[in-house]
C-alpha positions as CSV (number, residue, x, y, z in Angstrom):
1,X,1.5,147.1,134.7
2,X,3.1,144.7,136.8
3,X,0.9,141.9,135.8
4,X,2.4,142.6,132.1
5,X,5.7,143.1,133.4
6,X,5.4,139.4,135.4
7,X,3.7,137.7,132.0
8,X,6.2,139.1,129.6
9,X,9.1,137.3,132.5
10,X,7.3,133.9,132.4
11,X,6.9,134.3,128.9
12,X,10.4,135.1,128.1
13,X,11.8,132.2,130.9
14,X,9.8,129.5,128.7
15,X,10.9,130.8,125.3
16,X,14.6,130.2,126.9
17,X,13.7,127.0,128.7
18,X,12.4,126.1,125.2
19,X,15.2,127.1,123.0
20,X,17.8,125.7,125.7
21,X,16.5,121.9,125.4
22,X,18.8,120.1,123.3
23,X,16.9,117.3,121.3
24,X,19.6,113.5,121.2
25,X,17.9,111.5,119.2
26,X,16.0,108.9,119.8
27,X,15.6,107.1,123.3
28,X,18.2,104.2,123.4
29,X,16.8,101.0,122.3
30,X,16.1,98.5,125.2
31,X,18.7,95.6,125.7
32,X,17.7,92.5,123.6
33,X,18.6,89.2,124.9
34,X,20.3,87.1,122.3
35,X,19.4,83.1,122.0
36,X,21.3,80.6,119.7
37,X,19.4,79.0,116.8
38,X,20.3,75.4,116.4
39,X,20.4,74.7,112.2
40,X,16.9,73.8,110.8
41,X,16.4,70.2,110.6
42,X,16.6,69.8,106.9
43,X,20.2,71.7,106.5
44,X,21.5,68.6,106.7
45,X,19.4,67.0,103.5
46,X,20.8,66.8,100.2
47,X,19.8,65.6,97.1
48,X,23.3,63.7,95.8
49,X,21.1,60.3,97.1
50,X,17.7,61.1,95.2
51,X,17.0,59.3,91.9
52,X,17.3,60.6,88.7
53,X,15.0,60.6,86.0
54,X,15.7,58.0,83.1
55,X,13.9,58.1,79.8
56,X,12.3,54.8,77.5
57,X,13.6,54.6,74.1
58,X,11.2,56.4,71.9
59,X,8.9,54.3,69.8
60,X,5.5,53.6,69.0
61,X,2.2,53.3,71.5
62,X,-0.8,53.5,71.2
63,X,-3.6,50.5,69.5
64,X,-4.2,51.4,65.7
65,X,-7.7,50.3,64.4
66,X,-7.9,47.2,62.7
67,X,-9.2,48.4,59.3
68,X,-5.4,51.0,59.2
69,X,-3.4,49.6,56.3
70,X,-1.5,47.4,57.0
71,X,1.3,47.9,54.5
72,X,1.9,51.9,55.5
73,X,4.7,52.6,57.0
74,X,4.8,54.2,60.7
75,X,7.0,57.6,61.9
76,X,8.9,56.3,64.8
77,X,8.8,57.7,67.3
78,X,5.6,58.5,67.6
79,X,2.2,58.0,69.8
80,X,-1.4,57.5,68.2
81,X,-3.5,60.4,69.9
82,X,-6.6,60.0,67.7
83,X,-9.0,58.0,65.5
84,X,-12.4,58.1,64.3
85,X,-14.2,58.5,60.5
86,X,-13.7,61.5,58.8
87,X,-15.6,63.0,55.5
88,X,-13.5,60.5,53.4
89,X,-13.5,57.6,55.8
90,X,-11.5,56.7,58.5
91,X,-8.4,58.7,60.0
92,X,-5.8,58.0,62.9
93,X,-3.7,61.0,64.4
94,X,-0.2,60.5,65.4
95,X,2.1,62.4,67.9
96,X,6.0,63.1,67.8
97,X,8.5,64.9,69.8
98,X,10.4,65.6,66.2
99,X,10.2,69.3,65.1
100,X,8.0,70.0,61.5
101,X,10.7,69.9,59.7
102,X,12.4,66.6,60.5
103,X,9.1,65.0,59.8
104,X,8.3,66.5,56.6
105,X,12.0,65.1,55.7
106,X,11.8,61.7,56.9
107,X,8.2,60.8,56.2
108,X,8.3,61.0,52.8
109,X,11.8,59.0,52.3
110,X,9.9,56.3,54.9
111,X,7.0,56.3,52.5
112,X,9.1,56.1,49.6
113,X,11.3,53.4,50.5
114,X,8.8,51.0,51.4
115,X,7.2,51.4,47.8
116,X,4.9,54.3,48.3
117,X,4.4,56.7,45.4
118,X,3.3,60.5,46.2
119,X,0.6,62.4,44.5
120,X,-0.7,65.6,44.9
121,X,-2.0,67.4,47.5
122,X,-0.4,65.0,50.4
123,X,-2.1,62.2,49.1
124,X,0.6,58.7,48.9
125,X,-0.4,55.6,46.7
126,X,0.9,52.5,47.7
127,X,1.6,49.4,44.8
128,X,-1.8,48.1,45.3
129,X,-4.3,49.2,47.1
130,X,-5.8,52.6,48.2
131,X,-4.3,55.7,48.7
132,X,-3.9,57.8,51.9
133,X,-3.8,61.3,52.5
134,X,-1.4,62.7,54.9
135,X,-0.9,66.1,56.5
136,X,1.9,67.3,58.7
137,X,1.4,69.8,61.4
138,X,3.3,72.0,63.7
139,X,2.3,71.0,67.3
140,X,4.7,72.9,69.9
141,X,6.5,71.1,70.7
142,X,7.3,68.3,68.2
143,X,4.6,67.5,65.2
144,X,1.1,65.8,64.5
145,X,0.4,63.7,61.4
146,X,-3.1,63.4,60.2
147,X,-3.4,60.1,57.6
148,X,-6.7,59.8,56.2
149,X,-7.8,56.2,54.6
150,X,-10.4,54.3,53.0
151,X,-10.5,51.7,56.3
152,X,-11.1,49.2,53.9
153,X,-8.2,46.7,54.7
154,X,-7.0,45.4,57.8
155,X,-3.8,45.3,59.9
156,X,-2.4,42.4,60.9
């Protein structure tokens, strides 16, 4: 009995030993030393002094082939991006920053005032010679014009 008796008194000195310790947190943080950062060595860059981009005036590159008509009229600006034969002969492709619809306004008074008629299906007659055919597409951004020609004249 006095074996229990002695158990149940260490027992019951660490359940109050227990419930008497007080929990403060976390142990306090060791002291950091501080050092001074100097600025990085570009703080001091700016770019007031750098040069600024300045664009051409828009107009025409690109070598057409010899045999391209020489009396049709080119869409300014604009930059040949392709040539070669096609099923009907010869075709050039042309480039331009303008949106669809400026081109399909302005091509056709360009044609027009340098004496091209237009016929159907995109196809523009000149007051001798050949016709061309000539389709407008929508190339994000800006346009591509596709004339197709007989290649039968030559540019000069």
């Amino acid at each position: 009995m006095r074996t229990v008796l002695r158990s149940a008194l260490v027992l019951g000195v660490l359940l109050v030993g227990a419930c008497a310790r007080r929990d403060n947190g976390p142990p306090p943080s060791p002291k950091l030393d501080t050092e001074e950062v100097k600025p990085a060595a570009d703080a001091t860059l700016t770019t007031a002094g750098d040069r600024q981009e300045t664009r051409r005036e828009s107009g025409f590159s690109g070598v057409l082939p010899e045999d391209f008509p020489a009396d049709l009229p080119l869409y300014r600006p604009s930059t040949l991006v392709d040539f070669g034969s096609g099923p009907d002969g010869r075709f050039v492709v042309l480039q331009t920053p303008d949106a669809l619809a400026a081109v399909r306004a302005r091509l056709p008074a360009l044609l027009r005032a340098h004496g091209w008629r237009d016929g159907e299906a995109g196809e523009w007659r000149p007051a001798t010679g050949r016709p061309v055919r000539i389709a407008i597409e929508n190339a994000h951004p800006g346009s591509r014009i596709r004339i197709d020609y007989a290649g039968a004249e030559r540019r000069q």
